[in-house]
PADRENPA-315746 format. One line per field, with one value per residue: residue number from 1; residue in one letter; x, y, z of N, C-alpha, C in turn. Coordinates in nm, 2 decimals. Layout:
<marlos>
nr	[NUM/...]
rest	[a/...]
neast	[X/...]
nnorth	[Y/...]
nup	[Z/...]
caeast	[X/...]
canorth	[Y/...]
caup	[Z/...]
ceast	[X/...]
cnorth	[Y/...]
cup	[Z/...]
</marlos>
This chain:
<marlos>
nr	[1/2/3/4/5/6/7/8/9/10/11/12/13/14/15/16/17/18/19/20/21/22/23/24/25/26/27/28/29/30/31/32/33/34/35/36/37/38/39/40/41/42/43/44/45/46/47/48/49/50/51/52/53/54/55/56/57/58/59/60/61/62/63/64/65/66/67/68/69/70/71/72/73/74/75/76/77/78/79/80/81/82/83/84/85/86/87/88/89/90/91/92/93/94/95/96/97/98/99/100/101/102/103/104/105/106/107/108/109/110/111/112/113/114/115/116/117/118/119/120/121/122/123/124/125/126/127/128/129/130/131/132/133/134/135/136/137/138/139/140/141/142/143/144/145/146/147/148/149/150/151/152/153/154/155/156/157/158/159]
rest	[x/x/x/x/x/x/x/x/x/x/x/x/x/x/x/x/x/x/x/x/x/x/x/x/x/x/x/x/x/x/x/x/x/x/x/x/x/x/x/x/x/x/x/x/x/x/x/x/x/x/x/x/x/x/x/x/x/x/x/x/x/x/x/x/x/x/x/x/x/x/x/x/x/x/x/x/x/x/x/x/x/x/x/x/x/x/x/x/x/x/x/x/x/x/x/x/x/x/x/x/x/x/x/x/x/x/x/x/x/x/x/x/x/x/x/x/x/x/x/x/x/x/x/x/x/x/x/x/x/x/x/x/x/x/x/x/x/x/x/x/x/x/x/x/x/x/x/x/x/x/x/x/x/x/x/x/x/x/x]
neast	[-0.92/-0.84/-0.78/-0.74/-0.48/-0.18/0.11/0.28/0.58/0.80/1.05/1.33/1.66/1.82/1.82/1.80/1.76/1.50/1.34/1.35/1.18/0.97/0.85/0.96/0.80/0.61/0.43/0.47/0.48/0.78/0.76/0.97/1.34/1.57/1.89/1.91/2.05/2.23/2.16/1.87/1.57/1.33/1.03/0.77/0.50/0.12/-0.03/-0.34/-0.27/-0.32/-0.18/0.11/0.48/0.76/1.04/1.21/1.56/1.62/1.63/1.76/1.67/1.54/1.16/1.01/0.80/0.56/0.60/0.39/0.25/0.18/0.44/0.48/0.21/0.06/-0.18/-0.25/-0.48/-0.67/-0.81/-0.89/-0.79/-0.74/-0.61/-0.42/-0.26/-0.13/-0.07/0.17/0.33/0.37/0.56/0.79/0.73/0.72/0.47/0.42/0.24/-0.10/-0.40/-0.57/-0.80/-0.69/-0.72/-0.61/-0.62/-0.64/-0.42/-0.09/0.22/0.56/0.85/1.13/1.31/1.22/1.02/0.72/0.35/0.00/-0.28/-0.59/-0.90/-1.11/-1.38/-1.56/-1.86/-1.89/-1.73/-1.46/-1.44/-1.45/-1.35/-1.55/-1.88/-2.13/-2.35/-2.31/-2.26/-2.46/-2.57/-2.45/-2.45/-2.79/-2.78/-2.64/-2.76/-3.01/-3.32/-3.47/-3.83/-3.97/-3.82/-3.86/-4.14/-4.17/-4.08/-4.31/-4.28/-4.08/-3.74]
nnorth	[-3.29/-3.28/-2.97/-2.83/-2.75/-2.62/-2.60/-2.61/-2.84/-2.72/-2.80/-2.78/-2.64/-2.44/-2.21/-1.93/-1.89/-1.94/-1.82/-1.55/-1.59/-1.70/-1.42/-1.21/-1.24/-1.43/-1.26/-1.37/-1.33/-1.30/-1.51/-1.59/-1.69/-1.84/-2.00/-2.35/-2.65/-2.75/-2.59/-2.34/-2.24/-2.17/-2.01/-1.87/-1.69/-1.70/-1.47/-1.43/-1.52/-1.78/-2.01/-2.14/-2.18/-2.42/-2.38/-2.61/-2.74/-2.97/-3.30/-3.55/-3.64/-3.46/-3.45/-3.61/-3.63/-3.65/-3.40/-3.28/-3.24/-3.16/-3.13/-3.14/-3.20/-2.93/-2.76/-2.45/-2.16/-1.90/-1.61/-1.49/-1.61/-1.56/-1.28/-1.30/-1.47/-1.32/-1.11/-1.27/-1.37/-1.13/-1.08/-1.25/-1.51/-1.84/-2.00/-2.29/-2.29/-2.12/-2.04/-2.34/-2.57/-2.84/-3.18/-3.19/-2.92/-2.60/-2.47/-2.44/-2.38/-2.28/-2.30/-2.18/-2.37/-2.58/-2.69/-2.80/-2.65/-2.68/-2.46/-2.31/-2.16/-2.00/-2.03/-1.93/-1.96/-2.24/-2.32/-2.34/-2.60/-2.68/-2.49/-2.35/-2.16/-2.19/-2.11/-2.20/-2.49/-2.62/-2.54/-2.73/-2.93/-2.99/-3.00/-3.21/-3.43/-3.43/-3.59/-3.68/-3.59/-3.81/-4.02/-3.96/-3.94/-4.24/-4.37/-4.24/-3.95/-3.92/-3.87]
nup	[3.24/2.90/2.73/2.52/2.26/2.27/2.26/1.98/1.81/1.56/1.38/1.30/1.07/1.11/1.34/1.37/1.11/1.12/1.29/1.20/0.96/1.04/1.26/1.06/0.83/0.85/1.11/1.34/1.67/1.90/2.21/2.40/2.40/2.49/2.60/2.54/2.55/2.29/2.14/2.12/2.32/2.15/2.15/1.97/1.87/1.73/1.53/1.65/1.94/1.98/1.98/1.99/1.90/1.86/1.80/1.77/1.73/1.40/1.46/1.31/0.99/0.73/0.70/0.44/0.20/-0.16/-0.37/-0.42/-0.21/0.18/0.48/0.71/0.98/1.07/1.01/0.94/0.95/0.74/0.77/0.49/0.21/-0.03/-0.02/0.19/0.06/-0.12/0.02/0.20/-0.06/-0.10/0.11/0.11/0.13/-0.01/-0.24/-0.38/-0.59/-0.73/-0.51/-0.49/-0.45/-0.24/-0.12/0.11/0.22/0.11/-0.01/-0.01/0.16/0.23/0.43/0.56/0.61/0.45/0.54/0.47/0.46/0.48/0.41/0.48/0.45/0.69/0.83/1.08/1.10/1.07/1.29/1.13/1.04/0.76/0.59/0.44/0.44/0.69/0.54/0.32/0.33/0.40/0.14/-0.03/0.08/0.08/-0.21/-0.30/-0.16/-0.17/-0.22/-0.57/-0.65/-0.74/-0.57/-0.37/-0.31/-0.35/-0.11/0.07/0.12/0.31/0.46]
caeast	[-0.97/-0.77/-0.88/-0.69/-0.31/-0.12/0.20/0.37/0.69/0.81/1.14/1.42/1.76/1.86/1.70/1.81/1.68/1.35/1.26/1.33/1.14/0.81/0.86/0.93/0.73/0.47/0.40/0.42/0.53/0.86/0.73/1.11/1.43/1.68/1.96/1.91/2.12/2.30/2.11/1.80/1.45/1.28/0.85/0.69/0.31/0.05/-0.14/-0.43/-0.22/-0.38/-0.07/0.30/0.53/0.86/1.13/1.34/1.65/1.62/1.71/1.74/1.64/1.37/0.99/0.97/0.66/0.53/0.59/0.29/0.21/0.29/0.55/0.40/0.08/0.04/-0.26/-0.27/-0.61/-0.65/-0.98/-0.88/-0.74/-0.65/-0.57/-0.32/-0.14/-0.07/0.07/0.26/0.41/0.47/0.68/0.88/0.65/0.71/0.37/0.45/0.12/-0.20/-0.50/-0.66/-0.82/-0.67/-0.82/-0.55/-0.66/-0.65/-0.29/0.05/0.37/0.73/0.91/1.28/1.34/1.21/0.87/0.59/0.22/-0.14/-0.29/-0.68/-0.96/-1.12/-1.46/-1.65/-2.00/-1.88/-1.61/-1.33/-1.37/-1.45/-1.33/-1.70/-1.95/-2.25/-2.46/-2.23/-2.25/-2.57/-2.64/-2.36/-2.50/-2.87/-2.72/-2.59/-2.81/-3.16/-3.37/-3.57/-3.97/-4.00/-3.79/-3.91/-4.26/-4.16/-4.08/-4.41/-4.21/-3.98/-3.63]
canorth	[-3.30/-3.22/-2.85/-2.79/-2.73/-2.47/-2.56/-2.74/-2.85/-2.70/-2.90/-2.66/-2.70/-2.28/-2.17/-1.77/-1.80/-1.98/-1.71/-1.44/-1.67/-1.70/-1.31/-1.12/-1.27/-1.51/-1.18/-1.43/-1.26/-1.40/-1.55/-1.66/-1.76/-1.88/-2.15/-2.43/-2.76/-2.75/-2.47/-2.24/-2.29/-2.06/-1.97/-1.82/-1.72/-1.66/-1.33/-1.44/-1.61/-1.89/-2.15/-2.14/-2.28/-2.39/-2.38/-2.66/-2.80/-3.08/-3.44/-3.65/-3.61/-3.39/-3.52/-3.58/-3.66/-3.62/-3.23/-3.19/-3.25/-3.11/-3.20/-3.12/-3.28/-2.86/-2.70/-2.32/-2.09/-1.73/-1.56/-1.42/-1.72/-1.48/-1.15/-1.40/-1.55/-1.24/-1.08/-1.35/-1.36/-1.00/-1.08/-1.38/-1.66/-2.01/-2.06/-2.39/-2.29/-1.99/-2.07/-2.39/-2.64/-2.93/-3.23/-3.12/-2.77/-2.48/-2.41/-2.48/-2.29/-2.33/-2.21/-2.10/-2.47/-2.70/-2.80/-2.74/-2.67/-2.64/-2.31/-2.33/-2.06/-2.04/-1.97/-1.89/-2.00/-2.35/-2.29/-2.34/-2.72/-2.67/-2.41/-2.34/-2.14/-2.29/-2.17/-2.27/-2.62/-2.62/-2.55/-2.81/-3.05/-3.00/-3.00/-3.32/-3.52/-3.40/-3.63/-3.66/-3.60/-3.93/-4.15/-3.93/-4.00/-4.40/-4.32/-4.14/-3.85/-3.90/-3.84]
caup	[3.11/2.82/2.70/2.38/2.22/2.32/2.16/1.85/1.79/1.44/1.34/1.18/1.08/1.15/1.42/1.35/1.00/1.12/1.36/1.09/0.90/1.16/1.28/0.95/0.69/0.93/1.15/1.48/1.77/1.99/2.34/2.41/2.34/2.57/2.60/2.57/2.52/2.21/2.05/2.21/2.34/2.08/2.09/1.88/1.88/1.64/1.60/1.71/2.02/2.04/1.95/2.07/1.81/1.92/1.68/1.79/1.60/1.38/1.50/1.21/0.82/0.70/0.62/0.30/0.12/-0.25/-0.39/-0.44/-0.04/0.28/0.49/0.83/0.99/1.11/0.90/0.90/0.88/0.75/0.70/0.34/0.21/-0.19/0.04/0.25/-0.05/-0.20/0.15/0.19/-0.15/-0.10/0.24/0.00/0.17/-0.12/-0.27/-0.54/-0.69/-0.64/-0.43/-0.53/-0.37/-0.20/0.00/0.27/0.25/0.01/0.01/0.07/0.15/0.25/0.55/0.51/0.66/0.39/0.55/0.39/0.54/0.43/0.49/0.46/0.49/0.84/0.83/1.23/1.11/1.11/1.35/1.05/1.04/0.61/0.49/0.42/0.58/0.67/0.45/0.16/0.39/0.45/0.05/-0.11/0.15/0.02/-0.34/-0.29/-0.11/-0.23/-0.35/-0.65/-0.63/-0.77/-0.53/-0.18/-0.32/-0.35/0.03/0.16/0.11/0.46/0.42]
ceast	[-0.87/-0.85/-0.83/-0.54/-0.30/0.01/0.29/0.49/0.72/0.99/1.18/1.56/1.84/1.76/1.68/1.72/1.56/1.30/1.29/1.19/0.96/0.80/0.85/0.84/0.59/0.40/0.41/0.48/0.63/0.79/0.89/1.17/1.57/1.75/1.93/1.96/2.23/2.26/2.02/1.65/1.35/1.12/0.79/0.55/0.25/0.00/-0.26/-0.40/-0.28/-0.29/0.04/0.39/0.67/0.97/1.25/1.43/1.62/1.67/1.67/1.72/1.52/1.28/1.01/0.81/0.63/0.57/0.43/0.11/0.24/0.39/0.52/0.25/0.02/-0.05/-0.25/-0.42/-0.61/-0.80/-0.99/-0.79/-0.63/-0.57/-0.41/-0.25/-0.08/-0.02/0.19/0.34/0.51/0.59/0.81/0.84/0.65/0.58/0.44/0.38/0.02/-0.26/-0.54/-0.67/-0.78/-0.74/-0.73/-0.60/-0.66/-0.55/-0.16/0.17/0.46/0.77/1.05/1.38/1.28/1.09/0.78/0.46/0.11/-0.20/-0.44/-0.77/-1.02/-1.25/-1.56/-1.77/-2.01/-1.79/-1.48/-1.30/-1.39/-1.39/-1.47/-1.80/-2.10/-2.31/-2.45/-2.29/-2.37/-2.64/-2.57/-2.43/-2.69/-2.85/-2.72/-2.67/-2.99/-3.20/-3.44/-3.75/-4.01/-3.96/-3.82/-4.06/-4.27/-4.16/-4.18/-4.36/-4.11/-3.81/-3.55]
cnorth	[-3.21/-3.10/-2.77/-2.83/-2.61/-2.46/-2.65/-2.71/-2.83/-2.73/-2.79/-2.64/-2.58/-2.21/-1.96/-1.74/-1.89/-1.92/-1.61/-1.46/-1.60/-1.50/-1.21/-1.19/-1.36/-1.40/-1.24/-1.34/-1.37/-1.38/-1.57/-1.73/-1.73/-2.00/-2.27/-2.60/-2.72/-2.66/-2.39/-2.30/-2.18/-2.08/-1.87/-1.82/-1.68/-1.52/-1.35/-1.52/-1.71/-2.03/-2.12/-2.22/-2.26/-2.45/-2.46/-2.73/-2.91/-3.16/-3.56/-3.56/-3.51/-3.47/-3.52/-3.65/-3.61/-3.44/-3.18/-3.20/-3.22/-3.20/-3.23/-3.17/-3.13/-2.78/-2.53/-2.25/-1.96/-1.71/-1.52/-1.47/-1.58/-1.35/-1.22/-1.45/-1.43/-1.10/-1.14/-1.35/-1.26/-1.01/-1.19/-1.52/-1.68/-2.05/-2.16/-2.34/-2.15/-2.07/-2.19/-2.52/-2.78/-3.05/-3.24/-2.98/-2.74/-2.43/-2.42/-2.39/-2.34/-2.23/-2.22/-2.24/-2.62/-2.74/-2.67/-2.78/-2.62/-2.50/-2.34/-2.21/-2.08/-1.97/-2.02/-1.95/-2.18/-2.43/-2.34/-2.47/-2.78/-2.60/-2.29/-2.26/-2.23/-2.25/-2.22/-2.43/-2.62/-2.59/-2.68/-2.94/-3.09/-3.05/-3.16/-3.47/-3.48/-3.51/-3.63/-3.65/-3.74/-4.04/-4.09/-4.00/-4.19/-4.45/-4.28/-4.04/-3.79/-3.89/-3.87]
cup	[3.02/2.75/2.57/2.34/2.23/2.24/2.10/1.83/1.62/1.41/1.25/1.23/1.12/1.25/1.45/1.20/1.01/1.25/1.32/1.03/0.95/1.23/1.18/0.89/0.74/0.99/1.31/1.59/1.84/2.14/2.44/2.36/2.40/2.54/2.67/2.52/2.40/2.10/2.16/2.20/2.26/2.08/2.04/1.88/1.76/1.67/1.67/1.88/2.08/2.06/1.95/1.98/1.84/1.85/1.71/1.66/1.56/1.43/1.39/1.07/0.85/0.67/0.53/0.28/-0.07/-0.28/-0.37/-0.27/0.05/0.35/0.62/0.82/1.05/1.01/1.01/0.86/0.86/0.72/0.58/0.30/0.06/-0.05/0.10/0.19/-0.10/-0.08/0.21/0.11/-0.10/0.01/0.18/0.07/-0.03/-0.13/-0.40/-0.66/-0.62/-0.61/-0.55/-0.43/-0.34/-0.13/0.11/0.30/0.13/-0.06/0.05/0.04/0.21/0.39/0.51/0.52/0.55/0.43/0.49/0.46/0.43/0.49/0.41/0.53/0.63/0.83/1.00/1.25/1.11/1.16/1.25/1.02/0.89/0.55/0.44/0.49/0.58/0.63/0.35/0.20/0.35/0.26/-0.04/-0.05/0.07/-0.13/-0.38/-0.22/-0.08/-0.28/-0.47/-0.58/-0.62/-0.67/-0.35/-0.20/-0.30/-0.16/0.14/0.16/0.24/0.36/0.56]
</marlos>
């Protein structure tokens, strides 16, 4: 049985200034980086080391996509989505724009490499898969799909 992801392929055309890149200003930790083929086998982890990201060389063009969309299919979570933009900044992480909300996420930045990713809050109480916690869920959800008195009563009052 398949039991998760361990580790993504991150597409980059320098592979010294995209593990500056991921090390200084990401905080990732190096796992290794040995030769390999026509450049190096570079990994990189997260702090929380749950994801291995492996900094191979480009083959081909870059992603493109719209500006005002990422470039990567790799979303990003931080617990302190404002706190996390303006540590980033301070390290010279490429925000286009401040925190606002996306329907990819919350956020997007730049890597030293041209791709661009979503970076979205990460909230525990509904394991991170809104942004949201559940009671925010659990009250936008009510919010939204409440009915009137008038049309539960037309109902017997079931729902």
């Amino acid at each position: 049985m398949v039991r998760g992801i361990g580790k993504v392929v991150l597409e980059v055309e320098d592979q010294d200034r995209a593990l500056a890149f991921w090390i200084e200003r990401m905080g990732y930790e190096l796992v290794q980086d040995a030769p390999c083929g026509n450049g190096r086998w570079i990994e990189v982890r997260t702090p929380d080391k749950a994801v291995t990201a492996v900094l191979s060389l480009r083959q081909g063009q870059r992603p493109s996509s719209p500006e005002a969309l990422p470039t990567s299919n790799i979303v990003f979570f931080c617990n302190d989505l404002p706190r996390t933009y303006e540590e980033l900044r301070a390290r010279g992480v490429e925000f286009p724009q401040a925190p606002v909300r996306q329907p990819f996420g919350w956020l997007m930045f730049g890597d030293s490499e041209g791709n661009r990713f979503a970076l979205t809050p990460y909230d525990e109480t509904d394991g991170g898969r809104t942004g949201l916690g559940g009671a925010q869920m659990k009250r936008r959800s009510a919010n939204e799909a409440a009915p009137s008195s008038a049309s539960s009563a037309g109902r017997g009052g079931e729902r």
